[in-house]
N, C-alpha and C positions, 0 to 999 in steps of 0.2 A: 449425175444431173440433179440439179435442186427440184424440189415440192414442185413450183413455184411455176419452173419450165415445164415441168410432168403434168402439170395442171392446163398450163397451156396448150400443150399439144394433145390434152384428155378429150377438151369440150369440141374441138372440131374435127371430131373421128365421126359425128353426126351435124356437119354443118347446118343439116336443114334446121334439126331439133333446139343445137345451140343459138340460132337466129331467130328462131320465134322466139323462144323463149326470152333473150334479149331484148328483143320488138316489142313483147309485152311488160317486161320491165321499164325501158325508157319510155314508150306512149303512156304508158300510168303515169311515171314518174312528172313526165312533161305535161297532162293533162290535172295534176295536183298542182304545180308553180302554174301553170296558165289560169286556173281557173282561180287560184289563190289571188292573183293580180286583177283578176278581172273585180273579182267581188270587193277587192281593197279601193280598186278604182272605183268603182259605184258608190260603195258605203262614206269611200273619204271624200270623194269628189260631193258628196251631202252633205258632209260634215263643214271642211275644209273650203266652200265654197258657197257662205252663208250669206257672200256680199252679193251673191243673183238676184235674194229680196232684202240685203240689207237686214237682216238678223244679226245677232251675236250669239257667238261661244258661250258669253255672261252676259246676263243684263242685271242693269240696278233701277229700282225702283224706290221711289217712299211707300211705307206700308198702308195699304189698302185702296191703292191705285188700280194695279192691275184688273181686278173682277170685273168693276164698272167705268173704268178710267174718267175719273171726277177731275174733272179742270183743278182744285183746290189741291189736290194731294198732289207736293209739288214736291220737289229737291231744290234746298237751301242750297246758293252761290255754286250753281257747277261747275265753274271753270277751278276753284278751288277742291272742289270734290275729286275733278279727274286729276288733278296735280296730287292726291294725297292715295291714290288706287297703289294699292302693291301690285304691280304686274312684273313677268315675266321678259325677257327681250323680244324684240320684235311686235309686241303686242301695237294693235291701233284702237283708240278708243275716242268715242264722242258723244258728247249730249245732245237731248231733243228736248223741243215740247211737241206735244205729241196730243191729236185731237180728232173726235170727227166733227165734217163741216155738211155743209152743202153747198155745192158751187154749181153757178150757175153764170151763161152769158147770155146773148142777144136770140142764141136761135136752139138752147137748151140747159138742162139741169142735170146733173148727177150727185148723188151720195159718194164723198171722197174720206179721206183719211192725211190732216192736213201735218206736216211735219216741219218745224223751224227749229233750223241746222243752222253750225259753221257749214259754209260749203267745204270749206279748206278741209276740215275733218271729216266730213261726210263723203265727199268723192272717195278714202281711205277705206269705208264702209261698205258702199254703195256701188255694184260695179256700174251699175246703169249711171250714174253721174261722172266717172271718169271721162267722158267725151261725151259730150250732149249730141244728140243728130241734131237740131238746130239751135242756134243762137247760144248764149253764156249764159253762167251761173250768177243771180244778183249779187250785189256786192255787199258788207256783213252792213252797212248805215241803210239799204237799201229797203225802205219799209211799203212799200208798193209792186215789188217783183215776185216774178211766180215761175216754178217750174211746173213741168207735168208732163205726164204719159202722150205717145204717141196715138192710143188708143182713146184716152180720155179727148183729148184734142180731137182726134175727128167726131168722137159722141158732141161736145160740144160745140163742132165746126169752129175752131179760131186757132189763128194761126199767128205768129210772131207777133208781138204788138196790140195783138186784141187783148179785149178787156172780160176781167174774170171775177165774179162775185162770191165772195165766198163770206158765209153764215154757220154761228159756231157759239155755244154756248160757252160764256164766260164764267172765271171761276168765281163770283160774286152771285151767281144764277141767274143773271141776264144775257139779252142775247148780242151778241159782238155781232158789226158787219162791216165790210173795206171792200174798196174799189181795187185790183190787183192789174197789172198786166204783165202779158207774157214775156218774160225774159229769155226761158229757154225750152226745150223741147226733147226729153230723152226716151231712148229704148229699151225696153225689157227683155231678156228670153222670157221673163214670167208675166203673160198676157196680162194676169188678174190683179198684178203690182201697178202695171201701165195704164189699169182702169182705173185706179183709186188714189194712190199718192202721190199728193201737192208737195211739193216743198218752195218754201219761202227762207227768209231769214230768221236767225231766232229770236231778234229784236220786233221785226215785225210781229210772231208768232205771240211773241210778250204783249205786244199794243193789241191784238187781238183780243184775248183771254184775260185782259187786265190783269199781266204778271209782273211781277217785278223781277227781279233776278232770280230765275227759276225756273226750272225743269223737271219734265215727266220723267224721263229714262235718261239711265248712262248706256252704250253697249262698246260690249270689246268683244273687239275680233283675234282668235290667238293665229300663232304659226301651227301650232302643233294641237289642235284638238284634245287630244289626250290630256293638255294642262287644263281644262274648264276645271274639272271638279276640283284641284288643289288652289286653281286661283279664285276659284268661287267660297273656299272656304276662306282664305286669308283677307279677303274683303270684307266677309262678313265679321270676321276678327276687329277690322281695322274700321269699319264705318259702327258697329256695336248694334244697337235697338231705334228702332225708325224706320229701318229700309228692308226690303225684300232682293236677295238676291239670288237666281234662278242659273243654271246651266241650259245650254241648249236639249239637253235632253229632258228636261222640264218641259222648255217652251213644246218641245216636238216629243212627245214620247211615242210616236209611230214611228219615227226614225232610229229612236231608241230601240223598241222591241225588234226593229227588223235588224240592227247590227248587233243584236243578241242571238235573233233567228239565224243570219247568215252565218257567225261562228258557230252555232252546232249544226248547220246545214252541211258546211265547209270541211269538222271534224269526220261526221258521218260519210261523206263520199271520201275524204282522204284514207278511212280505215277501211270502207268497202276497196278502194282501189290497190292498197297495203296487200289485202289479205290474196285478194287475185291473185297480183306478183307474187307475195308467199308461196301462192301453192303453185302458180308457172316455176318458180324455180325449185321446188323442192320436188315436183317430175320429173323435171330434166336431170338435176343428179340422181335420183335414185332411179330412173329408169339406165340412165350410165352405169352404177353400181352393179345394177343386177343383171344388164348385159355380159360386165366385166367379171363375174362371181370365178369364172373358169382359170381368168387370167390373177384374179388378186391371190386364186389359191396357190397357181403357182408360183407365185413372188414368195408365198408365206411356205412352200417347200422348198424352198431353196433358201431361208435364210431373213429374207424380208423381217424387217421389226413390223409390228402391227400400228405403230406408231406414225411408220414411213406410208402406211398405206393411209393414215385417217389425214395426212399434214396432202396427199396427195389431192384427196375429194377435198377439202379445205380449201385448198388452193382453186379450182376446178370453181366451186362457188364464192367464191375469191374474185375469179377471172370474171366470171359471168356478172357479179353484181359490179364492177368498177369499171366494167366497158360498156355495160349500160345505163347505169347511174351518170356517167361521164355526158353521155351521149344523148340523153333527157334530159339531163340538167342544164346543159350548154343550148340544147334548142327551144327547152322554155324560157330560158333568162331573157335567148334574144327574142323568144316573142314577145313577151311580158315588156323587154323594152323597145322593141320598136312599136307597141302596141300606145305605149306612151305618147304617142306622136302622131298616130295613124289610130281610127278610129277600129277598134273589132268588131265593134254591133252598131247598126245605125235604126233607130226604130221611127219607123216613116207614118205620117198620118196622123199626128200628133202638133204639129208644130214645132219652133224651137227647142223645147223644154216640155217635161214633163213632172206634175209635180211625182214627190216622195217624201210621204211625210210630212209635209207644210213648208218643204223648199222645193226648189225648180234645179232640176235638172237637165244638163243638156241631154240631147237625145241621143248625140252622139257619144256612146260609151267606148271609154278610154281606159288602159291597164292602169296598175301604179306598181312600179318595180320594189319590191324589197327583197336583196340579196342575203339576208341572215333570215330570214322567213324560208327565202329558194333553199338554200344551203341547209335547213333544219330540216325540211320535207327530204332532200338527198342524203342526207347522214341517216336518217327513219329509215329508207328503204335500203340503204348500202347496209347495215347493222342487221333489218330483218334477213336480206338477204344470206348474211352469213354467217345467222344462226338456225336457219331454215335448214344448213349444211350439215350439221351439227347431225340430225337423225341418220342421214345415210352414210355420215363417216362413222356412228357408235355403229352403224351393223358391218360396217366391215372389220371393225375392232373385233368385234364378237367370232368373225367367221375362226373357223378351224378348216386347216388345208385338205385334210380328206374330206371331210362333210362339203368342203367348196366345189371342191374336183368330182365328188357325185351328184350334187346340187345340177351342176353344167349339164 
């Protein structure tokens, strides 16, 4: 009979012992891929999902905009600028002029944050402009239309059609003012987005600011996060001196430290959870070894190689690590992916969205599956597992048949 069977028929001579032990193996196992997805789904759903306030991955600036965003510090011809970006595939990218105003109508005032867009490109940006909850996006010649928050609209009181005043320092240092109306009406998850930013066209936004062809910011939105920092350098390659360009971990560096904290957060509990399973299995064979000390002496009086006996425990923690490795790994993936689609935690009392970092998050947190991430946590623990073996197979190597058989 091979190692292999002998192993097999070893570990359930104590079924109970052999099943916890297993139990603790695969709940770790599953509890490291679940929890891996979860925090991927957090950290990437922050990342990956910059268009809840319309952020980017990169943004471009002309240099010495950003601190005090002076009307004057502008970007020459951006339509030419974004035609000249090295980007990556799938990238979406779009320019602004970008301002604070103060707007006002008939029955109030607030401090807003005015922005002239293509809409065409901006709805690509901006999730809240993909579908307006009411009425359309002005059109690019339309130097009188206004969109806005659903928030800001009721602070305001006006609805569809009404009229909106908005007052804005021009980049000459006088002060611009237009007569606007309402064109359309969108939603936010992010309350504090719905309270402040107007968008207009960015011809109008020009007639405003007394601009000529020119804009405050480019921003790109990637597929893949992880490209900011290579496409942030190749831009800066490719535009030279003039312009400032930032990654999102610039804009947000609380977002940043927390997906540095959550990676050693995540290391930490997967080596606490490792070393448990380590020592659950390496019980359960050596408390089998020294149960069997009677029986292994007599295999080695009679003839047994000491070899047959170490390929035997081998196998034994073998059995135990690939039927529960099997068994955790297959119940995390499907949590982790059905998790995908169904929310795991829903955090109540909050509203839609929560910020994290200086983005908006839903509340409702969602896994994100990565199978070579699950598969590296299952290879870690199938490998400790079967070298955890390794101790109680060298003492049966060592045993000698009489010291065994008086040992018992």
């Amino acid at each position: 009979m091979s190692a292999l069977s002998l192993g097999w028929r070893s570990i359930w001579r104590n079924r109970r012992r052999t099943l916890i032990s297993m139990s603790a193996v695969g709940v770790g196992l599953l509890l490291v891929v679940v929890y891996g997805g979860l925090m991927s789904g957090i950290i990437g759903d922050a990342k990956n999902q910059l268009d809840n306030t319309g952020m980017g991955h990169v943004e471009v600036y002309a240099d010495g905009w950003r601190p005090k965003q002076a009307p004057a510090a502008t970007l020459k011809r951006p339509r030419e600028l974004l035609a000249a970006l090295p980007l990556p595939p799938g990238a979406q990218v779009g320019a602004r002029v970008v301002t604070r105003a103060l707007a006002s109508s008939a029955r109030g005032s607030s401090g807003v944050q005015v922005l002239g867009v293509d809409f065409a490109d901006e709805a690509k940006l901006s999730a809240h402009l993909v579908k307006l909850k009411e009425g359309v996006a002005p059109a690019p010649d339309d130097l009188h239309g206004l969109v806005l928050g659903d928030a800001l609209a009721a602070r305001l009181q006006v609805t569809l059609g009404g009229k909106v005043r908005l007052m804005a320092q021009r980049a000459d240092g006088e002060m611009g003012a237009d007569l606007y109306r309402v064109r359309g009406i969108y939603h936010s998850i992010s309350q504090a987005l719905s309270k402040k930013d107007v968008y207009v066209s960015m011809k109008a936004a020009q007639e405003l600011l007394g601009l000529g062809d020119e804009a405050h910011q480019v921003v790109v939105q990637l597929e893949d996060a992880s490209q900011a920092g290579a496409t942030a350098e190749a831009i800066r390659a490719k535009l030279g001196a003039g312009h400032e360009v930032v990654t999102y971990g610039q804009l947000l560096p609380m977002l940043k430290m927390m997906e540095d904290l959550t990676d050693k957060v995540m290391l930490l509990a997967a080596l606490f959870v490792y070393f448990l399973v380590g020592l659950g299995i390496l019980n359960t064979i050596l408390m089998s070894v020294m149960e069997r000390t009677r029986e292994f002496g007599v295999m080695l009086a009679v003839g047994t190689r000491p070899r047959r006996l170490v390929s035997q425990v081998l196998a034994e923690s073998f059995w135990i690590a690939t039927v529960s490795v099997a068994v955790g790994l297959s119940l995390g993936l499907f949590i982790t992916w059905w998790g995908q689609d169904h929310p795991l935690i829903t955090v109540r009392g909050v509203g839609e969205a929560m910020d994290l970092g200086g983005t908006a998050l839903k509340t409702q947190i969602y896994t994100r599956l990565s199978v070579p991430q699950a598969l590296r946590a299952g290879a870690f623990v199938y490998l400790m597992a079967l070298v955890v073996g390794l101790f109680p197979a060298s003492r049966v190597a060592r045993l000698h048949p009489s010291e065994a058989l008086r040992r018992a």
